[in-house]
N, C-alpha and C positions, 0 to 999 in steps of 0.2 A: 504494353503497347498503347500509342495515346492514340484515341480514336476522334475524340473532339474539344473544344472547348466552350464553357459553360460562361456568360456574360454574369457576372455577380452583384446585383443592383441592392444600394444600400437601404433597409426600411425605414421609416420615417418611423416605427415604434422603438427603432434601435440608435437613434441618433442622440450624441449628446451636445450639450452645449459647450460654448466657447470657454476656455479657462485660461488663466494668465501662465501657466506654466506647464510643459511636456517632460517627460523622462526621457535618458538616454539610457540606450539598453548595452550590458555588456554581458559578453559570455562568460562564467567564473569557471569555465576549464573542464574538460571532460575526464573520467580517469580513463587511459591506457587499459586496450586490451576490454573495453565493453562498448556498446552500439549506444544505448543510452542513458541518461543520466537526468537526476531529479535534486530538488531541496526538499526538505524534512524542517528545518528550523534554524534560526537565524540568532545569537545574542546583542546584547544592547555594545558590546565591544569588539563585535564584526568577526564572530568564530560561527562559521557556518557547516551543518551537515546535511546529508544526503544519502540518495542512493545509487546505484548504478544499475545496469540491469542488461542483458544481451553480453554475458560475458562471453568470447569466444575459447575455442578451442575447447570447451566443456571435457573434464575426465572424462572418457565411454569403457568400460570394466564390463568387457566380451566373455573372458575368462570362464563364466559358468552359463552359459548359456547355449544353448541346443538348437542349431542350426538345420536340423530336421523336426525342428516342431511346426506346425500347420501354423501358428499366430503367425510366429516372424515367416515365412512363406506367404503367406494371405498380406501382411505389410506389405512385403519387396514387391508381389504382383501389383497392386494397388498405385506403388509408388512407379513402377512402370508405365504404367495409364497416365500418373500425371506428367510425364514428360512424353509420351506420346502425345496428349493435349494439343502441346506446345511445339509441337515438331522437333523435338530435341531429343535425342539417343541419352538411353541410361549411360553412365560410364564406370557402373560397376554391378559386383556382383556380390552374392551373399558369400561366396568364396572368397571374394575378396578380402571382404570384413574378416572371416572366417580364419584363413590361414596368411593373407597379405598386406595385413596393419593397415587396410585403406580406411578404416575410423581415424587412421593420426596422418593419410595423406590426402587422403579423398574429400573434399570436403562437401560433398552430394553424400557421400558414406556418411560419414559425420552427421550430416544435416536430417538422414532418414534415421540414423538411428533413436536421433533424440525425439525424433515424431514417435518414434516405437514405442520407448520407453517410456514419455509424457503422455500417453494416450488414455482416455478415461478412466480405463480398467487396470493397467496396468501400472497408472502414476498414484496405487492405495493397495497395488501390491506387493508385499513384502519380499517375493520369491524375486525383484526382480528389482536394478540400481535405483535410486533416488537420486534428483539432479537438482540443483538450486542455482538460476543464475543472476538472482537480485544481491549484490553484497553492500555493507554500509560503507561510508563514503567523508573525505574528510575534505573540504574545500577551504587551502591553504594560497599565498600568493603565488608560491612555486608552482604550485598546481594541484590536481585532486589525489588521495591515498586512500587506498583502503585499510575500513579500521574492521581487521578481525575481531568476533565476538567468543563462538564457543566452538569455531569448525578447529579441527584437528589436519595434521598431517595422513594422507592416506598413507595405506600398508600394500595396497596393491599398484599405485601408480605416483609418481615424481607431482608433488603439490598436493594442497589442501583438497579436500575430499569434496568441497562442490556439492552437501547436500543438506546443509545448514538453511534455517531462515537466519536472516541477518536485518536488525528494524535500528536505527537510532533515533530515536519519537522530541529529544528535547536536548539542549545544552545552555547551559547557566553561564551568566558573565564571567569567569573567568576559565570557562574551557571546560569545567565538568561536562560530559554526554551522561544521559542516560537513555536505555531503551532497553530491549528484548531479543531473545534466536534463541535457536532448537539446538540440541544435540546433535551431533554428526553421527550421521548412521552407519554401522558397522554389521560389515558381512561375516554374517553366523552360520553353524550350522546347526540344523534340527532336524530330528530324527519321531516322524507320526508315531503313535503307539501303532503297534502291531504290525511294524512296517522297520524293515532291516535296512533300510537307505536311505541316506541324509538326505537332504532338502540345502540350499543357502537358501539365505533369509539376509533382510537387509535391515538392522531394529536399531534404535536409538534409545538412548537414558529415558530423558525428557520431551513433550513436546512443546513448550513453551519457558524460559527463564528470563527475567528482570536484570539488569545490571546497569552498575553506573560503572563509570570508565574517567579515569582521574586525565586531567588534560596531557599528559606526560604516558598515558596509555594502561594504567594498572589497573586492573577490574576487577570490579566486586561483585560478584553472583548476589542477588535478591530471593536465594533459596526460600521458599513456604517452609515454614514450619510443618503443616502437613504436607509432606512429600510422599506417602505413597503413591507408589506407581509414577514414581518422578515429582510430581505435584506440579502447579501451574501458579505463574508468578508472569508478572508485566510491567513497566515501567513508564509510564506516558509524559511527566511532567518532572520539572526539576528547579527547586529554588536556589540559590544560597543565601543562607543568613552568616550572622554574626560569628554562632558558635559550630557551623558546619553547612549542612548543605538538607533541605525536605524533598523529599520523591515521592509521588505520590503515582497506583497505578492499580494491579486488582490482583488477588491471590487463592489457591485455594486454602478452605477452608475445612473440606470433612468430604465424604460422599454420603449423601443422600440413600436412602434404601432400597428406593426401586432402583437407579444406580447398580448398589450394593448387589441386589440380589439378578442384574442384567450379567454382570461380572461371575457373581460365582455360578451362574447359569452357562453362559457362553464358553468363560475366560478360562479353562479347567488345563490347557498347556497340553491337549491331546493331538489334539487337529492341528493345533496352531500354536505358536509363541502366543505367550498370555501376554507381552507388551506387546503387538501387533494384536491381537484382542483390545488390548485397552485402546490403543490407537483407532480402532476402528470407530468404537462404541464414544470415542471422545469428539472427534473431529465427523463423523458419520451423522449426529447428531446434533450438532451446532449448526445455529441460524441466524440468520438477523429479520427472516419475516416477522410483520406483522402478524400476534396474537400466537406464533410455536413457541409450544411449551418445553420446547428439547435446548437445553444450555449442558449441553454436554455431561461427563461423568459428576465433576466437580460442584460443591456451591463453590462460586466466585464471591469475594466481597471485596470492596472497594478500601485501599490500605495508605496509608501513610508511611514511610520509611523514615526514619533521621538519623543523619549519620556525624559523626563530629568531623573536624578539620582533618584529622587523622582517614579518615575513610574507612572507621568503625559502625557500626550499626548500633546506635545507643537505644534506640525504643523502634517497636511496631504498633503501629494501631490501627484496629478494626474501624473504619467507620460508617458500618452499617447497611441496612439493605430499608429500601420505602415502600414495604408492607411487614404482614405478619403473615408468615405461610400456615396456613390451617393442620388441622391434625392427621388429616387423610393428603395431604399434600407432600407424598412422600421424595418430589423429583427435584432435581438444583433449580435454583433460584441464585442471579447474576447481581452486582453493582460494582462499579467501578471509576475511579477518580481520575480524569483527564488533564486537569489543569487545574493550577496553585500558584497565586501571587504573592507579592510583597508582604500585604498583609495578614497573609494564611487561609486566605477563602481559599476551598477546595471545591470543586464543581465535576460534573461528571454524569452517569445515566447510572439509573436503578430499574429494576422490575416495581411495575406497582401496578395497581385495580386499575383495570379500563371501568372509567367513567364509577356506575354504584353496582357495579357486576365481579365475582369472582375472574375474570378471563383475565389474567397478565400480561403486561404490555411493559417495553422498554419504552423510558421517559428520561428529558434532561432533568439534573437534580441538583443541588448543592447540599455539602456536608457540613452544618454548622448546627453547636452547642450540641452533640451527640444524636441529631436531629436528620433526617434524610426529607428534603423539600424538594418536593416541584415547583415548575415556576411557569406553564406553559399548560394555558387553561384548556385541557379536553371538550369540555361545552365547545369551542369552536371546528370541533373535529380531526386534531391533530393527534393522528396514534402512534404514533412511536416518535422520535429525536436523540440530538446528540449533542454534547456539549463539546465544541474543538478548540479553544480560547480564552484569555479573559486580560483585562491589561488591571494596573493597579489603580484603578478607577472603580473596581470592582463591577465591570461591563463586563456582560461575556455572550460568547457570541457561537455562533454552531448551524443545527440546522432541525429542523422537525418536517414529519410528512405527514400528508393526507392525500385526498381524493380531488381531482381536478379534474374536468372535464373528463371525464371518466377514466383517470389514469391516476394513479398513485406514484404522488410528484413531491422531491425534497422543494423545501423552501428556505433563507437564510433568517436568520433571527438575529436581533440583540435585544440582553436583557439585561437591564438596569438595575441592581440588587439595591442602590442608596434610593431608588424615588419607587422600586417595587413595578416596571412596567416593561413588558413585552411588547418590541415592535417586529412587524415582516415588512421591512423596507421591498416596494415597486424593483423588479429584478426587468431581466432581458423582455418577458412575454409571459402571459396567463400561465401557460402551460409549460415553463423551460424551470427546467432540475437547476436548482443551486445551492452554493453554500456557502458557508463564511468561515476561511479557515484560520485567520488570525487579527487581532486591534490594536493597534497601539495607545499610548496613552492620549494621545493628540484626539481620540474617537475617530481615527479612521482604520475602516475595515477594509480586510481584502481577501478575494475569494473566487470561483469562478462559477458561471451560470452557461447552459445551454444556450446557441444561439441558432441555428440552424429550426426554424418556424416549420419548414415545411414537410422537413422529415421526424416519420413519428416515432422510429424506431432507434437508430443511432445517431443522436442527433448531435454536433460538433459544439465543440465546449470552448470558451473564453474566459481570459482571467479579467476579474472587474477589481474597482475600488470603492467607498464608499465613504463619507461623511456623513456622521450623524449628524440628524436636524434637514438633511435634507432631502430631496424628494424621491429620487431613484439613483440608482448606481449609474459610472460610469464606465465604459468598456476602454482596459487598456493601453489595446491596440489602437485608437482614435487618439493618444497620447503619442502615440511612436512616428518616426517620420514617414511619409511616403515613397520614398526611393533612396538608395544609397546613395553613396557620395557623389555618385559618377552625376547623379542626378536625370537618369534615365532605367536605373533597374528596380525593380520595386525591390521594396523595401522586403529582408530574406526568414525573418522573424514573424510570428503569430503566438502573443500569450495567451497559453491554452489553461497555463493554470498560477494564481497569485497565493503566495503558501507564506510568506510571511511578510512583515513590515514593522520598521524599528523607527525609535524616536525620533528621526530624522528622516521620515517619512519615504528613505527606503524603501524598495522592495523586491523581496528574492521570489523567486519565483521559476516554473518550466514553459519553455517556450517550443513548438516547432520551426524546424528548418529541411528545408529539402538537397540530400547531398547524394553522392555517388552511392548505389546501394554494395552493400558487402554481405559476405554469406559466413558460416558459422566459425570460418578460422579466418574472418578480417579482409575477404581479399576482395577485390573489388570483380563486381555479377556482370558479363555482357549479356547481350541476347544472342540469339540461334543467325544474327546477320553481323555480330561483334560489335554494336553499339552500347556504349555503358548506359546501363540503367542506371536510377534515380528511384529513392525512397525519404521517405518523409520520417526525422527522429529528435529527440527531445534531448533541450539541451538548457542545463541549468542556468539561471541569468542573475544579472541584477539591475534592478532601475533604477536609476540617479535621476532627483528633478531638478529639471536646469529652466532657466526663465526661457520665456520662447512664446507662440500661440499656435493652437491647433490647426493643424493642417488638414484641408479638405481636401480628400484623396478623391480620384477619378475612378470608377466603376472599374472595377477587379475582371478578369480573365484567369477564371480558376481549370486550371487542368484538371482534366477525371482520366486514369490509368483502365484499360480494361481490367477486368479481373482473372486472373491465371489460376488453375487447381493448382498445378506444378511451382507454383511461385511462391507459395503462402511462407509465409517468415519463420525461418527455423527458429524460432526464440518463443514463438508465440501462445504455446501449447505452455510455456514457462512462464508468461506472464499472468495469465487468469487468478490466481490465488492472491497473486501481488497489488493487482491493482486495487482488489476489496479491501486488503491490506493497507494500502496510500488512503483509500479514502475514508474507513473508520478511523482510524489512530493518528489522525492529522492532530498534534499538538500546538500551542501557545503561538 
C-alpha cells in the first residue's frame, strides 16, 4: 500500500560532470518462467551469460512429510497472522496441501510451503526437500535458455529436481563457459542405529564441481583429484589459446587433521548420513570474515586446468597458497585463482599473515613464477580483498576492506602489475561499499558502489564506470535519459549493478524496473480491494554509447511501499546464499 512520497534531491558529492557521449540501454531478454534475471560475464565476440533467479512453479515433494508434526502446524498458524495483517482470508489449508494437491494449485499453498522449507533450520536439514531457484542462463538473440549444469531428472515429480547450485563465472571468445553447481540431492532412506524405522534423508554426491561446457553444450566435470567425500573444485575464469583453452579456479587438495579428526569424531553414519555429516561440518564452517580460521573441511588451492581443443584435460596445476602453515596448524588453509589473461597472469586471493602476526587473513594475490604475491599494502589497513578482473594490460581490479568511520567497508581497487602501483579511486561517498567488477582493455572499469548517504544499514546500490587517470567515477544512471520516449514518464530503468564491459566500451550489466508484481506460479498479485500490485525486479541489459550530452534530470519522486508481514516475496528466503554467491565469484 503507498502511503507517501518521498522528494529525492540530487547531492552535490554525487554529481558528475558533463561528457560528450550517453548510453542507450537495452533489455537482453529475460528467460521464461523466472521473476529475475542477472549478467555473469560478457565475451569480446558478444556471447553473454547469466543468471536467472525466482523460478516459478518450484517442485514441492509432500510425499514424506507429517502433517501432524508441531513445526509445519506452528508455520500454517504463523502464516495465518500474516494475512490476518493484511485483512486478507487464508485460502487454504494444511489439508489442502495434504490430501488436495493445493502445492500445484494454490499458489499461497505454494508460496507458504517454500517459507517452510527455506527456513533456517530447516533449509541444512537433511530430513527435509532442498530447493534451488537460481539457474544458469544463456543470453542468445532469440532470447535467454537455460544452460543445465549437474541437476538431474527428478524420480518423484515431472522436471529437473530444482535443488542444484547452478553458477556460469566466465565464457571465452568463442563460446566456451565455464563455472561451477552441486549435485542434485536425492531422496534416501536411513535407518538410526538402534532404531527399526527409516528416516528420508535428502543427500547429494558433491557440494561443489568446476566445469567448462563446450559452446554446442558438452561438459566437462573439473573433478579434484582428491575426491573424497565428493571433493571440492570451482571454476572462475577462462582463456582460450592457441592449442586449447586455460581455466583457472580453486580445488581440494587433502584434509587437514583437525578436519580429519572432526569427521571421524562426528561423521560415524549413526545418528546421521556421514555426507550430511560432512555437509554440515563443510559449509557450517565456511566464512568470509575477517580473521576466521574456519575454511571448511578441505585445503583449497588455487589451480590451473588446460585442456586441448578436443576438451581433454592435458595438465593440472597447483599454484600455491601465500604463507607457510606452521606445524601446530593443523586446520585448511584457502587460495584461489579468479582471473587469467592473454598473457597467462593469473590473479586471485590466498590466506597469508596479517601484518607480522601469525592471525590469517584472506588477501588479493597473483600467481606468478611459482610465487603467491600480494600486492595490497597492509600497513594502510586493509584486511582482507578480492581479486574480480584483470584485462590484458595486465590491470586488475577487485576490491579490498577495512575500517571506516567505524564500519567495515569494501572499497574498489586497480592494480597495476607493469608500473607495480595500487590505486582506490574517489567512489560515491567516505562511507559507500563498492567494487569493481570488470576492465577492459581501453582501462575503463565498471562496478557498482553504494549510494543512498543516509541510510546506514541497507543502503541502495548503483552501477558506476570509471577511467583510469581520473578523478572519481561516474554514476550510470546520469548517462541514461530522463524520460521515455513519450517524453513525459521517467525514465523505467536504475543500474543497480555494471558486471562487465568489452572493447567497445560496452556494457552489460542488471538494472531495476518496476512491473506488475507476480506470486510463485507467475500470476499476477492483486490487493484485498483488486488493485494490481507492483514490485521492483532485475533485469539484464546492455549499454550502447551513442554520441549525445548528459541530461540534467529534475528532482526524482520516489515511491516508498508500506511494508506487509503477509507480502514478503516467496523467493526470498532463496535468494540469501545467492546473492553472497553473485558478489564473491564476479569474474573478468
Amino acid at each position: 500500500m503507498k502511503y507517501k512520497l518521498l522528494a529525492a534531491s540530487i547531492l552535490a558529492t554525487l554529481s558528475t560532470s558533463a561528457m560528450s557521449a550517453t548510453y542507450k540501454l537495452t533489455e537482453l531478454g529475460g528467460l521464461d518462467g523466472a521473476k529475475l534475471n542477472y549478467v555473469t560475464d560478457v565475451s569480446e565476440n558478444g556471447h553473454v551469460i547469466g543468471l536467472s533467479n525466482g523460478v516459478y512453479r518450484l517442485p514441492i515433494d509432500i510425499s514424506y512429510i507429517d502433517f501432524d508434526d508441531n513445526a509445519i502446524k506452528s508455520a500454517y498458524e504463523s502464516e495465518k497472522d500474516r494475512f490476518e495483517l493484511i485483512d486478507k482470508e487464508i485460502t487454504f489449508t494444511l489439508d489442502d496441501i495434504e490430501n488436495n494437491d493445493a502445492v500445484n494449485t494454490n499458489a499461497d499453498a505454494h508460496t507458504f510451503m517454500i517459507r517452510f522449507l527455506s527456513s533456517d533450520s530447516r533449509s541444512v536439514d537433511s530430513e527435509y526437500q532442498k530447493l534451488a531457484s537460481a539457474i544458469a542462463t544463456i543470453y542468445k538473440t532469440e532470447g535467454a535458455t537455460e544452460q543445465v549444469i549437474f541437476d538431474e531428472q527428478s524420480l518423484d515429480y515431472d522436471g529437473l529436481t530444482r535443488s542444484t547450485s547452478n553458477f556460469l563465472s566466465a565464457v571465452a571468445e568463442d563460446g566456451v563457459m565455464t563455472g561451477w553447481g552441486s549435485a542434485p540431492y536425492e531422496k534416501t532412506s536411513f535407518t538410526q542405529a538402534d532404531e527399526d524405522e527409516a528416516e528420508t534423508h535428502f543427500l547429494r554426491d558433491f557440494i561443489r564441481r568446476g566445469v567448462v561446457i563446450s559452446a554446442d553444450g558438452v561438459k566437462v566435470p573439473l573433478t579434484p583429484e582428491f575426491d573424497e567425500f565428493g571433493g571440492f573444485s570451482a571454476a572462475y575464469d577462462i582463456v582460450k589459446t592457441e592449442l586449447g583453452y586455460e581455466v583457472v579456479g580453486t580445488v581440494s587438495t587433502d584434509i587437514p587433521e583437525d578436519r580429519q579428526e572432526n569427521i571421524d569424531d562426528r561423521c560415524d553414519g549413526e545418528d546421521e548420513p556421514v555426507s550430511d555429516c560432512i555437509e554440515n561440518i563443510e559449509l557450517g564452517s565456511s566464512s568470509n570474515r575477517l580473521f576466521n580460521s574456519n575454511n571448511g573441511i578441505y585445503n583449497k588451492r588455487a589451480v590451473k586446468w588446460t585442456l586441448d581443443n578436443s576438451f581433454n584435460i592435458t595438465s593440472t596445476e597447483i599454484l600455491g597458497l601465500g604463507l607457510t602453515p606452521k606445524d601446530d596448524e593443523k586446520f585448511a588453509f584457502k587460495s584461489g585463482a579468479y582471473a587469467i589473461n592473454k598473457n597467462g597472469l593469473i590473479a586471485g586471493m590466498s590466506d597469508v599473515r596479517y601484518k607480522d602476526t601469525d592471525t590469517r587473513i584472506t588477501m588479493p594475490v597473483i600467481f606468478e613464477n611459482d610465487e603467491v604475491k600480494e600486492f595490497i599494502n597492509q600497513e594502510d589497513d586493509w584486511e582482507s580483498g578480492q581479486v574480480l578482473s584483470m584485462n590484458d594490460n595486465d590491470i586488475i581490479v577487485g576490491y579490498a576492506t577495512k575500517r571506516i568511520d567505524g564500519r567495515t567497508t569494501t572499497k574498489f581497487y586497480y592494480y597495476d602489475k607493469q608500473n607495480d602501483t595500487v590505486v582506490f579511486p574517489s567512489d560515491y561517498f567516505a562511507s559507500s561499499n563498492s567494487i569493481a567488477n570488470d576492465i577492459n582493455n581501453n582501462g575503463i572499469v565498471v562496478g557498482e558502489g553504494e549510494t543512498d548517504i543516509f541510510n546506514s544499514s541497507a543502503r541502495r546500490r548503483e552501477g558506476f564506470m570509471y577511467t583510469i587517470g581520473e578523478d572519481k567515477i561516474v554514476n550510470l544512471n546520469d548517462l541514461l535519459p530522463c524520460y521515455e520516449a513519450d517524453g513525459e514518464t521517467r525514465f523505467g530503468y536504475k543500474i543497480a549493478e555494471a558486471k562487465a564491459i568489452n572493447n567497445n566500451n560496452e556494457i552489460f550489466g542488471v538494472a531495476t524496473k518496476t512491473v506488475e508484481k507476480t506470486d510463485s506460479f507467475g500470476n499476477v498479485v492483486r490487493d484485498v480491494d483488486g488493485n494490481i500490485e507492483h514490485e521492483s525486479v532485475t533485469v539484464a541489459v546492455k549499454l550502447t554509447p551513442i554520441s549525445g550530452s548528459v541530461e540534467e534530470c529534475p528532482a526524482e519522486e520516489v515511491e516508498q511501499y508500506e511494508r506487509q508481514s503477509a507480502s514478503f516475496p516467496w523467493f526470498a528466503f532463496l535468494l540469501l546464499p545467492f546473492a553472497a554467491v553473485r558478489r564473491v565469484f564476479r569474474k573478468k
